[in-house]
C-alpha positions as CSV (number, residue, x, y, z in Angstrom):
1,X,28.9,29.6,-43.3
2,X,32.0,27.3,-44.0
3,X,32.7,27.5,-40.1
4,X,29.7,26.5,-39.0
5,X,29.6,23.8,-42.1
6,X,32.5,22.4,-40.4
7,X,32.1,22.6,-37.0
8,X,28.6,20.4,-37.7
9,X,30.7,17.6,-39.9
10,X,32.7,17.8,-36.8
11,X,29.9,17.3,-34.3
12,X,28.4,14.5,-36.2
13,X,32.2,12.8,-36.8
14,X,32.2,13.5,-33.0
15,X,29.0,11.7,-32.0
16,X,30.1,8.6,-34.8
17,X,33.1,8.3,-32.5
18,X,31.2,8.2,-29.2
19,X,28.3,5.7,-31.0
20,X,30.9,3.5,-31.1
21,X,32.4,4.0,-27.9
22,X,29.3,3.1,-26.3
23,X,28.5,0.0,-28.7
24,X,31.0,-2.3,-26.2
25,X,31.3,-2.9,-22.9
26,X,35.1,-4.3,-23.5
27,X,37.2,-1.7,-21.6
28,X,40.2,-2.7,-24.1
29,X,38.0,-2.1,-27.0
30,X,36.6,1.0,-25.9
31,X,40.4,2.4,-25.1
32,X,41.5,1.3,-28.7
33,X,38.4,2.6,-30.8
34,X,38.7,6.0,-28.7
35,X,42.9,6.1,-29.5
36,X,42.2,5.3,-33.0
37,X,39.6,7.3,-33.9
38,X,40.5,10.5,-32.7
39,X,43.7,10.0,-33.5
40,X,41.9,10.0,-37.0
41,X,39.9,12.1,-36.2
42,X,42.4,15.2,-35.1
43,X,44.9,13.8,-38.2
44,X,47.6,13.7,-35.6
45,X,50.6,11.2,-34.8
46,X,49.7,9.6,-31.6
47,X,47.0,9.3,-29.1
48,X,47.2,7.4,-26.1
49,X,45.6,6.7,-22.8
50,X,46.9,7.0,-19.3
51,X,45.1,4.4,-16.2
52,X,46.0,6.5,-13.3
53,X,46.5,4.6,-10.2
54,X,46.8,6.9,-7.3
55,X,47.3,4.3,-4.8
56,X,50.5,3.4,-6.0
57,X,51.3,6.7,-7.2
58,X,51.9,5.4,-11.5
59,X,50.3,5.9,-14.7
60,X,50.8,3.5,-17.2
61,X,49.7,3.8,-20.9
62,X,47.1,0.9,-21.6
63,X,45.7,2.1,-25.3
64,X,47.5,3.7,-28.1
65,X,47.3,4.6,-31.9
66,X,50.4,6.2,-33.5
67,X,51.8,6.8,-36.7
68,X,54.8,4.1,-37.7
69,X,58.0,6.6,-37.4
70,X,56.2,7.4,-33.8
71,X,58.0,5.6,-30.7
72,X,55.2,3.8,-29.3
73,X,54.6,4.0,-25.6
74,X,52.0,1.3,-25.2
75,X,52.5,-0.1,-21.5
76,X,54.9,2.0,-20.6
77,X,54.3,2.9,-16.6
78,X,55.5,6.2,-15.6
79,X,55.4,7.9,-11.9
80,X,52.9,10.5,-11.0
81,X,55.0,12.6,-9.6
82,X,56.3,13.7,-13.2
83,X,52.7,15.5,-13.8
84,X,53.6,17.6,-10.8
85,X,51.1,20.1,-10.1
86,X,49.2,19.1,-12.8
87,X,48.0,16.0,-11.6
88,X,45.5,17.9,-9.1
89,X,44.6,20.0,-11.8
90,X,43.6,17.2,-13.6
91,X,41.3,15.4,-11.2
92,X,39.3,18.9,-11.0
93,X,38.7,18.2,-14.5
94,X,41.1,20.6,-15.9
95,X,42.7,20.2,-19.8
96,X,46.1,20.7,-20.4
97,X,46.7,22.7,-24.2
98,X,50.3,23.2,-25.4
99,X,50.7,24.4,-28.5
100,X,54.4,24.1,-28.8
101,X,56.3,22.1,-25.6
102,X,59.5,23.8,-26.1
103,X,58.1,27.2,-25.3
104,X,56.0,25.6,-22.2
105,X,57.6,27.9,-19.4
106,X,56.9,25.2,-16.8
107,X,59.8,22.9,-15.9
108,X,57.4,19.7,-15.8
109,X,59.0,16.8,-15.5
110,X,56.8,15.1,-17.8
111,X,57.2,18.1,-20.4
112,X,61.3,16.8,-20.3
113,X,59.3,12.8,-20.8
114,X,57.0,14.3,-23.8
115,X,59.9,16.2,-25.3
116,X,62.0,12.9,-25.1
117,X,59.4,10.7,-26.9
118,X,59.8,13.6,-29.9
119,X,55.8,15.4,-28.7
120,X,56.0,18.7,-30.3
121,X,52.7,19.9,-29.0
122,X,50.1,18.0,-26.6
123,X,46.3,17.9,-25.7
124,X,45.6,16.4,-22.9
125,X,41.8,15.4,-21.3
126,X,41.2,13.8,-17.8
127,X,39.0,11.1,-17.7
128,X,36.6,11.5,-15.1
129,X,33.5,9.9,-13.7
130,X,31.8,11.6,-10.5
131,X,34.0,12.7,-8.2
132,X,36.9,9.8,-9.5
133,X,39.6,10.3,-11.4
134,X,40.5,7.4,-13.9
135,X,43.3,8.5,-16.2
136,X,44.1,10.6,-19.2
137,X,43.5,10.8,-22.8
138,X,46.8,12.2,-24.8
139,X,47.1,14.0,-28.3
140,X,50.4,14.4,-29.4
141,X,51.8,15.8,-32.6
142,X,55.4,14.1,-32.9
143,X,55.9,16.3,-36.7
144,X,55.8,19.7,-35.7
145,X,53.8,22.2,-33.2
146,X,50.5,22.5,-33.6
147,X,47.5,25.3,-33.0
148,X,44.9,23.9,-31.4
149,X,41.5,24.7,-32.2
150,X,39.3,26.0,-29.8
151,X,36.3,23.9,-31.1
152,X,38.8,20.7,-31.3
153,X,39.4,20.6,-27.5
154,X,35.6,21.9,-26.8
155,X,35.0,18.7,-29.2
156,X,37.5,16.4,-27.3
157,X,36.3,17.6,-24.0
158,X,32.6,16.6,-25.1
159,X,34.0,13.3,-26.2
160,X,36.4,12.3,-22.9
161,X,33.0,13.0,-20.7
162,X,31.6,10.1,-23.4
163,X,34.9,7.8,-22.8
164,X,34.7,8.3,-18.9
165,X,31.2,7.3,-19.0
166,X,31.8,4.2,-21.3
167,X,34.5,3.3,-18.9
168,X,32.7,3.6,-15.9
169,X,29.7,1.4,-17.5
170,X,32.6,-1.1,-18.3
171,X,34.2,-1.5,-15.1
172,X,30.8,-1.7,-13.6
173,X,29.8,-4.6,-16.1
174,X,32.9,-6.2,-15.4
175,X,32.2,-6.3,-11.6
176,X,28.7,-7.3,-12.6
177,X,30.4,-10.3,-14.0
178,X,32.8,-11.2,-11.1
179,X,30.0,-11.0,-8.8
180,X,27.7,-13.3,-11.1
181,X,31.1,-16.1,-11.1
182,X,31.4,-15.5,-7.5
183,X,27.5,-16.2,-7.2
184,X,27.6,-19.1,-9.4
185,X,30.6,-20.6,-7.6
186,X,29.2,-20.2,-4.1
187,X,25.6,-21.7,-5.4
188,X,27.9,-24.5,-6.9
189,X,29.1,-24.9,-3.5
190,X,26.0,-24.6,-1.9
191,X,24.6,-27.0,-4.1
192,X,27.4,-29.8,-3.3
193,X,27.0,-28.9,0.1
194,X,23.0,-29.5,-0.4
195,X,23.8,-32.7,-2.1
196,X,26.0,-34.1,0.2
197,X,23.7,-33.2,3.1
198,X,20.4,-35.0,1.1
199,X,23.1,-38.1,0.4
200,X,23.1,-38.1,4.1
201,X,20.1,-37.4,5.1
202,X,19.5,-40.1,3.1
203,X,22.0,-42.9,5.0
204,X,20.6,-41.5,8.1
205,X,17.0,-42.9,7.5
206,X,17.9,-45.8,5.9
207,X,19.9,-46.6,9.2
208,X,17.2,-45.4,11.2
209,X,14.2,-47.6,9.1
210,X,16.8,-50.5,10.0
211,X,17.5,-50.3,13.8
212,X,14.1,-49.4,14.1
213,X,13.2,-52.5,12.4
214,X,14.7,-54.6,14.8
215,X,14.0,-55.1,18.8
216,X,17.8,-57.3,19.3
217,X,20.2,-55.4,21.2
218,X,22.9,-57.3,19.2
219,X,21.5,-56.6,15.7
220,X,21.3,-52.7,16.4
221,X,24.7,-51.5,17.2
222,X,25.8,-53.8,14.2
223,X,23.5,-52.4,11.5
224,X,24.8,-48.9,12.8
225,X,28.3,-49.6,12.4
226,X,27.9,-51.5,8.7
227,X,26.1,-48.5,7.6
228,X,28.6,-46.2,8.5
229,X,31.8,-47.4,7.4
230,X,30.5,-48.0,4.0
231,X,28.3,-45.0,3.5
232,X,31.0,-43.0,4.5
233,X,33.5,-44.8,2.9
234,X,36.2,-45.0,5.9
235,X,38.6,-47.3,6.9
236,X,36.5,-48.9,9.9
237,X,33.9,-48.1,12.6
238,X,33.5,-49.9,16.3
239,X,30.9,-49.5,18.7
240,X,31.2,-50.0,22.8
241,X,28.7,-50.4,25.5
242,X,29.5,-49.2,29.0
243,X,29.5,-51.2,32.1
244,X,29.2,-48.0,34.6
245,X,29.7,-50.0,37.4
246,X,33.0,-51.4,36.4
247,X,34.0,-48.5,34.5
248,X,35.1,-50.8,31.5
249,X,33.8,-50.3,27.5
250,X,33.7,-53.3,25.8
251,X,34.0,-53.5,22.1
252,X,31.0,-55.0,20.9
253,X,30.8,-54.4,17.2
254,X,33.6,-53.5,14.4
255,X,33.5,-53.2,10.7
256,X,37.1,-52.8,9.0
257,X,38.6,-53.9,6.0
258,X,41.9,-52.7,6.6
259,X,42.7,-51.9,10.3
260,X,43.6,-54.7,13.1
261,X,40.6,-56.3,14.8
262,X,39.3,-55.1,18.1
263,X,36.7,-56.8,19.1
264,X,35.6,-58.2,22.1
265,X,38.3,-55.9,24.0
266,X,37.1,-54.5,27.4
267,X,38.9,-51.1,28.0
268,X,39.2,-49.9,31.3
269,X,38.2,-46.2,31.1
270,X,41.0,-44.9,33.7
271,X,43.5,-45.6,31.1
272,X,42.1,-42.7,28.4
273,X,40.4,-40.9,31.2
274,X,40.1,-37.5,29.6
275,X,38.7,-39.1,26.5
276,X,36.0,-41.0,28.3
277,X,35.0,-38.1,30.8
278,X,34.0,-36.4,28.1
279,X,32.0,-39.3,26.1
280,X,30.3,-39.3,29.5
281,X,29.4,-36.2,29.7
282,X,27.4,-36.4,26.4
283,X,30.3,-34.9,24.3
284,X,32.2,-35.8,20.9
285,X,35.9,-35.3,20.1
286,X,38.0,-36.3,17.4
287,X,41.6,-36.3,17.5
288,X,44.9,-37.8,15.2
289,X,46.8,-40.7,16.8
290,X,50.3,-39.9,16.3
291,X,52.1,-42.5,18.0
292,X,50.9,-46.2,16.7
293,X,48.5,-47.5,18.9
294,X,45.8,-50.7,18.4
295,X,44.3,-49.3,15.2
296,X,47.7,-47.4,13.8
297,X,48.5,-44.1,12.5
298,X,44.6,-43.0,12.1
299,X,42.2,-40.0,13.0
300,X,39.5,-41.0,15.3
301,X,35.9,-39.4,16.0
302,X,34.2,-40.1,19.2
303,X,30.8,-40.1,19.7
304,X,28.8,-41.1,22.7
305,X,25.2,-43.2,21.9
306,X,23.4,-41.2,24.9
307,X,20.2,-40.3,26.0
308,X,18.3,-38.4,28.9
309,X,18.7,-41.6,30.9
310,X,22.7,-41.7,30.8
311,X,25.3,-43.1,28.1
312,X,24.9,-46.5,26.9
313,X,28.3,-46.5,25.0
314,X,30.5,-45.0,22.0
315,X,30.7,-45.4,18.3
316,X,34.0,-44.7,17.2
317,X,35.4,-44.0,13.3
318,X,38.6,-44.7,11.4
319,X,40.2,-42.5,8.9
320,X,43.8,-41.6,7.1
321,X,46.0,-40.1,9.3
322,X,46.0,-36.9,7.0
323,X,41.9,-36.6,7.0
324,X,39.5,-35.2,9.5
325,X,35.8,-35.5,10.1
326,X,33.9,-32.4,8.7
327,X,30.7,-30.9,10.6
328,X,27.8,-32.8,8.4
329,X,30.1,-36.1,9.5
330,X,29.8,-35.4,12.8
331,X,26.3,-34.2,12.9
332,X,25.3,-37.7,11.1
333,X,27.5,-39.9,13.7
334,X,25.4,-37.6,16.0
335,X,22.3,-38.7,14.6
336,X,22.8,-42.4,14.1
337,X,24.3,-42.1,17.8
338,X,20.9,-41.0,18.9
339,X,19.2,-43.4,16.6
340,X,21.1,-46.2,17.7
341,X,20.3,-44.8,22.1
342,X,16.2,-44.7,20.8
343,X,16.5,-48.4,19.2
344,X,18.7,-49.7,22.1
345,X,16.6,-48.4,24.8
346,X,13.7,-49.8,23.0
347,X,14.8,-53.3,22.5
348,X,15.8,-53.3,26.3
349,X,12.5,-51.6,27.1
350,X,10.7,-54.5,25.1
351,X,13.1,-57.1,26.7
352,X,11.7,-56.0,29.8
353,X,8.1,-55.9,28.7
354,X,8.1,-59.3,27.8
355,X,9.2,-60.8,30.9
356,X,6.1,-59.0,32.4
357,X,3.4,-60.1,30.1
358,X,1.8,-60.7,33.2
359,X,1.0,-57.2,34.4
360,X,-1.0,-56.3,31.2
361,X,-1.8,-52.5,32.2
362,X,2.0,-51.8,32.6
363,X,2.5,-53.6,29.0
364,X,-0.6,-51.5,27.7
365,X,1.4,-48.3,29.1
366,X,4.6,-49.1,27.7
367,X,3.0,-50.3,24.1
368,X,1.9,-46.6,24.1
369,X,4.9,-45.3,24.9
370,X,6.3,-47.1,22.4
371,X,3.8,-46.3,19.6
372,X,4.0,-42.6,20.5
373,X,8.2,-42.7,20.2
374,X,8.0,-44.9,16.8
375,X,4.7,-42.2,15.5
376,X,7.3,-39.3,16.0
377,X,10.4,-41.2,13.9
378,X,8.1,-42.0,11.4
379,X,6.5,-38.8,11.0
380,X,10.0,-37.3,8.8
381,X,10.9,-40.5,6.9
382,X,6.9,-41.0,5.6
383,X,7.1,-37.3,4.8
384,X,9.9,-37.4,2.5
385,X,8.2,-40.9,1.5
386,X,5.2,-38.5,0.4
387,X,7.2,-35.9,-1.3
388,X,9.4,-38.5,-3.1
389,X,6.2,-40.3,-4.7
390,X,4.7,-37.0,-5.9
391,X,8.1,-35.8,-7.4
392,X,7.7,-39.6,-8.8
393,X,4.3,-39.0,-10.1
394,X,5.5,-35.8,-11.7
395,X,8.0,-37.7,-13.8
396,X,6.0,-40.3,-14.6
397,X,3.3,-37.8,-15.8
398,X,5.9,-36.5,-18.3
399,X,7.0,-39.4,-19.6
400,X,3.3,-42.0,-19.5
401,X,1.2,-39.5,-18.6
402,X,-0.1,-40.7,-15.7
403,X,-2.3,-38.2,-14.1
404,X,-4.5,-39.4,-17.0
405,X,-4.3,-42.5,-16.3
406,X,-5.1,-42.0,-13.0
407,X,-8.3,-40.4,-14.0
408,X,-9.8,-43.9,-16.0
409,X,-11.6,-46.0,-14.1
410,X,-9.4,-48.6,-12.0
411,X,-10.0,-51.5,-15.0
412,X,-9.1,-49.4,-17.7
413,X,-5.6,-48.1,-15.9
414,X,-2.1,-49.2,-16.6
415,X,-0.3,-51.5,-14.1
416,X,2.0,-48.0,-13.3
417,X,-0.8,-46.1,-12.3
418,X,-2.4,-48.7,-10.9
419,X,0.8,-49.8,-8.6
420,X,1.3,-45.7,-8.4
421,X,-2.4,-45.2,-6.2
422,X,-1.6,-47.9,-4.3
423,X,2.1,-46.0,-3.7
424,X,0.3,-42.9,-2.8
425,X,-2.7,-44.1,-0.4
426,X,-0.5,-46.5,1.5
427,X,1.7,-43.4,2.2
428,X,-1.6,-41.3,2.7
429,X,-2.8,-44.2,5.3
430,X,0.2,-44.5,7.4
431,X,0.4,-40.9,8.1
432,X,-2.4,-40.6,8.8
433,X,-2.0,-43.1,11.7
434,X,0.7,-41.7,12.6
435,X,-0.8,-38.3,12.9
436,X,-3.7,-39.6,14.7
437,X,-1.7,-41.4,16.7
438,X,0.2,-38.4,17.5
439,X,-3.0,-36.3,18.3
440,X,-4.3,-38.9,20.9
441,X,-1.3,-39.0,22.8
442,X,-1.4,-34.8,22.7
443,X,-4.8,-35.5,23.9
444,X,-4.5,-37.7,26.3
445,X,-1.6,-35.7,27.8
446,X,-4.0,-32.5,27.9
447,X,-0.8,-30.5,26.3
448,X,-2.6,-28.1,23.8
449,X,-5.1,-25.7,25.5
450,X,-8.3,-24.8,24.0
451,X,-8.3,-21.6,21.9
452,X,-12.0,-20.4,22.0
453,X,-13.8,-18.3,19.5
454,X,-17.1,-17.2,18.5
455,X,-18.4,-19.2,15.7
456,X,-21.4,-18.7,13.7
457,X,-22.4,-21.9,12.8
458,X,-24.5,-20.1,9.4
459,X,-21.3,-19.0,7.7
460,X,-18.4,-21.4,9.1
461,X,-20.2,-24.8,8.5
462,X,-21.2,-24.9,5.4
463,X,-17.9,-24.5,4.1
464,X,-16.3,-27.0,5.9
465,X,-19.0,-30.0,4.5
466,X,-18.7,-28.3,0.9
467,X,-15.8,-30.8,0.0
468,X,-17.6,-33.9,1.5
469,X,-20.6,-32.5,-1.0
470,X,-18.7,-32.9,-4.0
471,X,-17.4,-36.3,-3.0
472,X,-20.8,-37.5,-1.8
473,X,-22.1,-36.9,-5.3
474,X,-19.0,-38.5,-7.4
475,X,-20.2,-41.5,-5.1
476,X,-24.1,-40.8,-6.1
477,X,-25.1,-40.3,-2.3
478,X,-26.9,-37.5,-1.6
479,X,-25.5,-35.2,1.2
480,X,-27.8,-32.4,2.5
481,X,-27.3,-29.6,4.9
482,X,-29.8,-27.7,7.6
483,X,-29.1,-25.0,9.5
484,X,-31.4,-23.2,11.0
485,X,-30.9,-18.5,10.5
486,X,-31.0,-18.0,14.0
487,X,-29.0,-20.2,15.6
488,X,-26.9,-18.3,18.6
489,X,-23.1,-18.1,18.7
490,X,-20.9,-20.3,19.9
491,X,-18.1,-20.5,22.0
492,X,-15.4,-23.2,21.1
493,X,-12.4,-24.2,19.8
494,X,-13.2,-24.0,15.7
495,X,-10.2,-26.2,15.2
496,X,-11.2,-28.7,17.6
497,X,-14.9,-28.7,16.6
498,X,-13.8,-28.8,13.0
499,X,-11.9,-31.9,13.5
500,X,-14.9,-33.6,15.1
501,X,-17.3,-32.8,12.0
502,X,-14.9,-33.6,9.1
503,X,-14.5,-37.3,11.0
504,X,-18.0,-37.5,10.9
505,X,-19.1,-36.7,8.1
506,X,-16.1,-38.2,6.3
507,X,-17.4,-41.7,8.5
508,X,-20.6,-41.2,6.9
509,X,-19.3,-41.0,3.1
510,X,-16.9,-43.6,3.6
511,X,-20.3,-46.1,5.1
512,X,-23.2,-44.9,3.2
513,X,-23.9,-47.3,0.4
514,X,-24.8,-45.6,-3.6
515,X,-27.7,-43.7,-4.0
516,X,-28.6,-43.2,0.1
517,X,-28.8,-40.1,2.0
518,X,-26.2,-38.4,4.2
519,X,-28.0,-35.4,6.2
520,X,-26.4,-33.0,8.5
521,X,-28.5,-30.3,10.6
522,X,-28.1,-27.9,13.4
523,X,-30.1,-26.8,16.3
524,X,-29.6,-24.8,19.5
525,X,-31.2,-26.1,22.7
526,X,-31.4,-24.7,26.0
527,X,-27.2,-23.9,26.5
528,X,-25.9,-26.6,24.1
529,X,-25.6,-26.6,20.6
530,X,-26.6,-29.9,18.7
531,X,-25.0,-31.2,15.8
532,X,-26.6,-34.8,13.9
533,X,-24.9,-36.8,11.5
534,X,-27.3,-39.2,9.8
535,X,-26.2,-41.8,6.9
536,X,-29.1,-43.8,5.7
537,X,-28.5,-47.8,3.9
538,X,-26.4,-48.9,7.2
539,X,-27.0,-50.1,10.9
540,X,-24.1,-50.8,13.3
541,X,-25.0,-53.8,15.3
542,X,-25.6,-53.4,18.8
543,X,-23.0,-55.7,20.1
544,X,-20.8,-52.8,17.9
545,X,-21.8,-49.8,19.6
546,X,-20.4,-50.3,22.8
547,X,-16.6,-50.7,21.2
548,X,-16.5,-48.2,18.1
549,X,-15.0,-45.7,20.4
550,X,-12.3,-47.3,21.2
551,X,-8.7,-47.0,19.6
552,X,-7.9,-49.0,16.5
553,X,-11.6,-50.7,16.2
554,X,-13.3,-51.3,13.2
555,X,-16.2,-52.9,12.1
556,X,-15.8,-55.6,10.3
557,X,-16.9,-56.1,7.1
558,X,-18.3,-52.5,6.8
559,X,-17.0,-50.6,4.0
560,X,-19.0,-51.1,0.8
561,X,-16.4,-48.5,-0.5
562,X,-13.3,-50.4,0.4
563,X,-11.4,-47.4,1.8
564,X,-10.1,-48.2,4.8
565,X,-9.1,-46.7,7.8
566,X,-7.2,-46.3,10.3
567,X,-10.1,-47.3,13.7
568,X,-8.7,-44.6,15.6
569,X,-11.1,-41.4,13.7
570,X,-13.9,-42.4,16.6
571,X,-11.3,-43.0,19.2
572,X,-9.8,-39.2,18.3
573,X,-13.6,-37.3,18.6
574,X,-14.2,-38.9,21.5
575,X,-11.1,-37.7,23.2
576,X,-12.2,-34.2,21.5
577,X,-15.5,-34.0,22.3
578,X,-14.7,-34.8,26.0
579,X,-12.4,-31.6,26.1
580,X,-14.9,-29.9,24.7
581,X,-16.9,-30.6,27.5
582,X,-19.2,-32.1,25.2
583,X,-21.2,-35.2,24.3
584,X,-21.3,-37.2,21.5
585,X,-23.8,-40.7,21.3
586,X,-24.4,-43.0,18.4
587,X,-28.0,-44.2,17.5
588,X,-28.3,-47.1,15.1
589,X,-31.7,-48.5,13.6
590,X,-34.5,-48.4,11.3
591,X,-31.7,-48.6,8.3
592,X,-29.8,-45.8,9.5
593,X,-27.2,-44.8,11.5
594,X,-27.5,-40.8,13.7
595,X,-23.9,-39.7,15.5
596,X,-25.4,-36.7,17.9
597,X,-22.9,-34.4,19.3
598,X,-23.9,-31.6,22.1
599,X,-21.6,-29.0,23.1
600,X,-21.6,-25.8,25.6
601,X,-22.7,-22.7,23.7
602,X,-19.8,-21.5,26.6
603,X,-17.2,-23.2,27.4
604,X,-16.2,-23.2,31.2
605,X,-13.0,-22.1,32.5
C-alpha cells in the first residue's frame, strides 16, 4: 500500500513536471524547467541536457541544474565519438542505467569524461521525436553511487517522451516564426515594390495626359524629358529625332541641372554604330561611361521612341557613375518612349490633316482614326479616374458622411457632395464615350462575330427592363411591359440584342416627361420578331428624324431630365441592328414617340 502510495505521488509530481514543460514554447525555458525539476525531483546533484548534432559529429550541454560543490558543465561541447557504441543505441531509443561508473565494464570514453567531472552513477534518456534524434537528458549523482529505481527510470522515460514532444512543438513554433518574419519581410518588399510601381504608374499618366494634350511636335518630346528627370530624380534626360536619310540624331530636347549642355548637337550615327544599330532595331541598352566623354563619368539608358512605322528617335538618361537603371525604370522610359512615338505621330499626322482640309472624307477618316487611338489611351487613365473617386467617396463617407448626403435632394446637399456627383457622372459620361466610341469602331470594323443563341423572349426580357422599372417609377413615369406566352424562339446574339433594348428603353426614360407612359411589347410576325418602344409626352420633329442616327447627334433642347448623353446610343443600335440583320425605324406623332425594331427569328449564315 505505501508502494503504490508512492509511486502515485510520483506519477502526479511527474505529470506537474510535464504541465509545465508544455506551458512554454521557449526551448531555453523548457530545457531549464526539465533540468531543474527533475533534478528535484530525483534529489540528485546534476541534471543536464545534451543537443546532439550529428552533422558535425558534437554534443554540447545547452541546459543544466547542479548542486554548488558540482563542476558545472553548461556549454561544454564534447565529440560524439566518446558515446561510442552507445550513441546508436541511443537513437533507437535506448536508456543507459549505471548504478555505480567505476564498476561499468565498458571502457567508454565518455565513462573516463563522467568519472572526470566526479559522476558516481548516471541515468541517461534519449530525446527523441519520430524517427529523429535530438539529444540527451543526463542524471548524475556526483556524492556517491546510486540504485536506481525501476519506477524512477520507467517515470523519467515517460517524462523524456514529454520533453521530446515539447521540443519538437518548440522548434516547430520557432520555424513558424522565421517563416512569418520572412513573410512579413518579403510582403514589406512587395509592398515597396507595389508602391514604387503605383508612384510610376502614376508619372506615366500624368506624362501621358500631357503629350496627349498637345498636337506640337516641339512641345511633346519636351514635356517627356521634364517629366522624367524630375520624377525620377536623375541628373539629366535628352531626347533625339532621327534623320534616316542622313543617318544623323539630333539633340532636340535636354533637361539637366548638373551635366554639360547638349543641345542642338547632330550625331552622326557611324560614330557609336553598335549603339545606334540597336536603338534602330527597337532595342534599349544601358551602359557606364568609363572614359569622360560629353556628359562625364555617368551611366546612360537608351531607349528608342519607336513604333510599327519605324524609329522616330531616342530618349536618353543620366545617372552617377556608381548607379544603374532597375527594370520598373526601364519599363517606364519604355512606356513614355511609346507614349511620346503615339503623340509624335499624332501631331505629324494632324500636321498633315490640316494642310488637307480640302479633301474632307480623308480628314473624316483620319479624325476616326484619331478618336479610336485617343478612346483606347483614355480608357486606363478614366478607369483609375473612376476607382480613385469611389476610394474618394469612401473617405469622405467616413469622415462627412456623404452617401447621405448624396441621398437629399440636390438643394438640400452640401457643396462636397454636390461637387462629389458631378466628380462621378463626368467620369461616368466620358467612359462611356469612350466605350461607345470603342464599340463603333469594333463595329464598323466587323471584328467580333455574332454568338447566336436561343432566346425566349418570356423569361430573358423581363429581366433585362426590371432596372429601367424601378427608375421609371423614382421619375413617376409609368413603364409597362407586354409579351405575349407564345411567342417562338429566337435566334440571336443575346448580348447584341440586349445592348439594343437597354439603349432604348434607357432613351425612353431619359425623354419621357413626369407622369407619361413608357410601354414595351413583343410580337412574332411571319419570320421576324418585333420589338416597340413607345414613350408618350414627346415628338421628335420631322426635320430630326432623318439625323438621330447619326454619330454624336442630339436633339437639342430635349431632355426635361437634364441627363445628358453622349449622341452616339442611336448611332451604336443602328450599327447593331444592321448586324443583326435587322431593322430598326422611328415613328414620331400624335404626342408620342414608337422606335420599332424587327429581327430574323434566324439568323443567316
Amino acid at each position: 500500500m505505501a508502494e503504490l502510495k508512492q509511486q502515485t505521488e510520483r506519477e502526479r509530481l511527474m505529470a506537474a513536471i510535464a504541465a509545465q514543460i508544455r506551458a512554454t514554447l521557449n526551448l531555453d525555458e523548457i530545457l531549464n524547467t526539465t533540468a531543474r525539476e527533475v533534478r528535484q525531483f530525483l534529489n540528485c546533484d546534476r541534471v543536464v541536457v545534451y543537443q546532439v548534432e550529428l552533422a558535425t559529429g558534437t554534443a554540447r550541454v545547452v541546459a543544466e541544474s547542479a548542486l554548488q560543490n558540482c563542476t558545472s558543465l553548461l556549454n561544454i561541447t564534447i565529440a560524439t565519438p566518446l558515446f561510442g557504441e552507445r550513441l546508436a543505441l541511443y537513437q533507437q531509443g535506448d536508456i543507459r542505467v549505471l548504478h555505480d561508473i567505476q564498476q561499468e565494464s565498458s571502457p567508454l570514453a565518455i565513462n573516463e569524461f563522467l568519472q572526470q567531472q566526479q559522476v558516481k552513477a548516471s541515468l541517461t534518456v534519449p530525446l527523441l521525436y519520430g524517427d529523429k534524434f535530438w539529444g540527451l537528458l543526463a542524471i548524475h549523482q556526483c556524492s556517491k553511487t546510486r540504485q536506481w529505481q525501476e519506477l524512477e527510470v520507467e517515470l523519467l522515460k515517460e517524462l523524456g517522451t514529454q520533453v521530446s514532444i515539447a521540443i519538437q512543438q518548440s522548434q516547430l513554433y520557432q520555424q513558424v516564426l522565421q517563416l512569418n518574419a520572412q513573410l512579413e519581410n518579403q510582403v514589406k518588399e512587395r509592398t515597396k515594390e507595389l508602391q514604387l510601381s503605383l508612384d510610376y504608374e502614376a508619372i506615366l499618366k500624368r506624362i501621358s495626359d500631357d503629350v496627349r494634350d498637345t498636337l506640337d511636335e516641339n512641345q511633346i518630346l519636351q514635356i517627356a524629358v521634364w517629366e522624367l528627370a524630375v520624377a525620377m530624380n536623375i541628373n539629366g534626360c535628352d531626347s533625339a529625332l532621327y534623320d534616316l536619310g542622313q543617318t544623323t540624331a539630333t539633340i532636340s530636347y535636354e533637361y539637366t541641372t548638373t551635366l554639360p549642355s547638349a543641345q542642338g548637337k547632330v550625331v552622326r550615327m557611324e560614330d557609336f554604330q553598335v549603339g545606334y544599330n540597336q536603338l534602330l532595331q527597337g532595342q534599349f541598352f544601358q551602359f557606364c561611361e568609363l572614359v569622360p566623354g560629353s556628359r562625364g563619368k555617368v551611366a546612360m539608358l537608351a531607349c528608342p521612341i519607336f513604333d510599327d512605322r519605324g524609329v522616330i528617335g531616342d530618349l536618353w538618361l543620366f545617372k552617377p557613375q556608381a548607379e544603374a537603371f532597375n527594370q520598373l525604370e526601364i519599363k517606364l522610359v519604355q512606356q513614355v518612349a511609346n507614349q511620346c512615338a503615339i503623340a509624335t505621330r499624332q501631331a505629324r499626322l494632324y500636321q498633315a490633316v490640316q494642310a488637307q482640309v480640302q479633301e474632307l472624307e480623308k480628314l473624316n477618316r483620319l479624325k476616326d482614326d484619331f478618336l479610336s487611338t485617343v478612346s483606347h489611351e483614355l480608357r486606363t487613365p478614366l478607369a483609375n479616374m473612376k476607382m480613385a473617386i469611389q476610394m474618394l467617396g469612401i473617405i469622405l463617407n467616413r469622415s462627412q458622411e456623404l452617401f447621405n448626403e448624396l441621398r437629399k435632394p440636390p438643394g438640400e446637399q452640401s457643396k462636397v457632395a454636390r461637387y462629389y456627383q458631378i466628380l462621378q457622372n463626368e467620369c461616368d459620361r466620358e467612359l462611356s464615350l469612350i466605350n461607345n466610341l470603342l464599340d463603333l469602331q469594333h463595329l464598323f470594323a466587323d471584328e467580333q462575330p455574332l454568338l447566336l443563341t436561343s432566346i425566349q423572349l418570356q423569361a430573358w426580357l423581363p429581366p433585362l427592363v426590371e432596372p429601367f422599372i424601378h427608375r421609371a417609377s423614382s421619375q413617376q413615369q409609368d413603364l409597362t411591359l407586354d409579351i405575349p406566352a407564345d411567342l417562338p424562339s429566337l435566334i440571336c446574339d443575346s448580348t447584341s440584342l440586349g445592348r439594343v433594348l437597354c439603349e432604348l428603353v434607357d432613351n425612353a426614360c431619359k425623354y419621357t416627361p413626369e407622369g407619361e407612359k413608357i410601354s414595351v411589347s413583343v410580337s412574332a410576325q411571319a419570320d421576324t420578331m418585333q420589338i416597340c418602344v413607345c414613350n408618350y409626352g414627346v415628338e421628335i420633329p420631322p426635320r430630326e428624324l432623318t439625323l438621330i442616327f447619326e454619330k454624336f447627334y442630339r436633339i437639342p433642347n430635349n431632355d426635361p431630365w437634364k441627363q445628358g448623353g453622349t449622341g452616339l446610343g442611336l448611332a451604336l443600335v443602328n450599327q447593331i441592328v444592321a448586324r443583326l440583320n435587322g431593322t430598326i425605324e422611328v415613328r414620331s406623332g400624335g404626342g408620342q414617340t414608337c422606335f420599332i425594331l424587327k429581327i430574323p427569328l434566324v439568323q443567316a449564315g
